[in-house]
Structure formats: C-alpha cells, structure tokens
N, C-alpha and C positions, 0 to 999 in steps of 0.2 A: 726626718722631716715629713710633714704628711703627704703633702704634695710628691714625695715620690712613693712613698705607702698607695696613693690613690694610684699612681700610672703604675706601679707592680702586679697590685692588684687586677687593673683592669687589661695589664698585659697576659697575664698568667690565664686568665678570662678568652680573651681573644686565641690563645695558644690553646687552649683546649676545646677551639671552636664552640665556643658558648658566646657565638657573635653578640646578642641583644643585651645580656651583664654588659657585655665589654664595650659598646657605644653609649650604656646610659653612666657606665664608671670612666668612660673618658669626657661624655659629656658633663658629668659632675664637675669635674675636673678643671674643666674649660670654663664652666659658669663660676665654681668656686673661686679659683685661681686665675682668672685671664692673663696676669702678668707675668705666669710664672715659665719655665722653660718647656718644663713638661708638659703645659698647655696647648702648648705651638708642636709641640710631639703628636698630642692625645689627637689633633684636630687631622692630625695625616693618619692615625689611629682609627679613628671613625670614618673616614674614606676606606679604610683598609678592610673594614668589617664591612660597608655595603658592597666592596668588591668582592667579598670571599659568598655575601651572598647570593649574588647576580645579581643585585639593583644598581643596575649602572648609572642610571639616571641621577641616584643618590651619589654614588660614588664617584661621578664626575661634578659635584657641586662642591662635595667635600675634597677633594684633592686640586678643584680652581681656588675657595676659599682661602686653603694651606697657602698657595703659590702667591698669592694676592697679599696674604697678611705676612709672607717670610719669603719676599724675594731673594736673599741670601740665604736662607734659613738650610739646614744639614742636608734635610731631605727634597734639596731643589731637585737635581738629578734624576733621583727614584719617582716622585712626584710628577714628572712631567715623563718619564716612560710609564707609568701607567696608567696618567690621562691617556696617551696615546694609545694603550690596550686598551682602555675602558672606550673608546672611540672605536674602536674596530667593530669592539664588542656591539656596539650601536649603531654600525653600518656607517659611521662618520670618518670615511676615509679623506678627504678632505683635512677637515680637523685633523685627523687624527697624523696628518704627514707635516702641519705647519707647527704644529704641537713636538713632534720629533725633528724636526728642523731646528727650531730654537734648544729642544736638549742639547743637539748636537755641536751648535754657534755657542752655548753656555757653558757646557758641558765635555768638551773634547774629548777628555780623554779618560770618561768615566765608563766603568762596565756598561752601564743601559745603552750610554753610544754607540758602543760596538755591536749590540742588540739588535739596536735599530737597522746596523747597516745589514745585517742577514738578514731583513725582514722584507727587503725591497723586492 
C-alpha cells in the first residue's frame, strides 16, 4: 500500500538522521493521506524530527497537534513525556510538570511514567 511505502520511506529517512527528507516525507504523507493511520503516525514523526534537531518550539507544536488530533491515539504516552522534555528543554518547567502529571493520571503504568517519577 503506498501509504505505508511513504511512512517506510520517510522512517528509514528519520533513522539515518536525514531529519529535513524525513518531515517533508512524513509531511507528504499527512497532506496526501490525512485519513489514513500512518498519517496520525507521520504527525508524531515530524515532531520527532524537530526534536532530534533542537527546534523545540517546533517540536512542541507538532507533538500538542499529535495529542489534540489522537487523544487515544498509540503514542499518547510517549507524546506527552516528550512534550514534557521538549518543556524543559525551553525552560518551561511549569508546563512541563502539568504536562507529566496528566502522563501520569493517563498513563500509569507506562515506561515514560516511571521516567517522570526519577526526574523530580
């Protein structure tokens, strides 16, 4: 199917840190396919790429996005501990503890939870 053709692609991209392929092939992705699954992936995918580059600014617009279009969605968990890194990273400690609070209340009893509590 193409649509996993394109998130392969733009995974394999992201994996060989060639961040800028890898958000305009997930972006593709997102514009081509909005409905599809892997789109709802790619969109945590593009957050993932401006964290890897230090644009946190970006990268916390892209993993609020994610969280706002897929409140159940796989990567609630993960997504809301790395807004919470991405918050650090921006001096947003504030943020960054109501943000791991709700992991936490959401989330109990996933890896990033247990993350959070060593971080206090």
């Amino acid at each position: 199917e193409e649509t996993q053709k394109l998130f392969q692609i733009a995974t394999s991209d992201f994996n060989a840190g060639r961040f800028d392929i890898a958000i305009s092939g997930f972006q593709d992705l997102v514009t081509r396919f909005p409905e599809s699954e892997e789109s709802k992936d790619a969109q945590y995918w593009i957050a993932e790429c401006h964290y890897a580059k230090k644009q946190f600014e970006e990268a916390e617009k892209g993993y609020l996005l994610y969280f706002k279009q897929n409140q159940k969605g796989a990567k609630v968990c993960v997504v809301l501990y790395k807004l919470g890194m991405t918050y650090e990273k921006l001096d947003k400690s504030k943020s960054r503890d109501l943000v791991w609070k709700k992991l936490r209340d959401q989330c109990p009893d996933s890896e990033e939870a247990k993350l959070t509590k060593s971080r206090k």
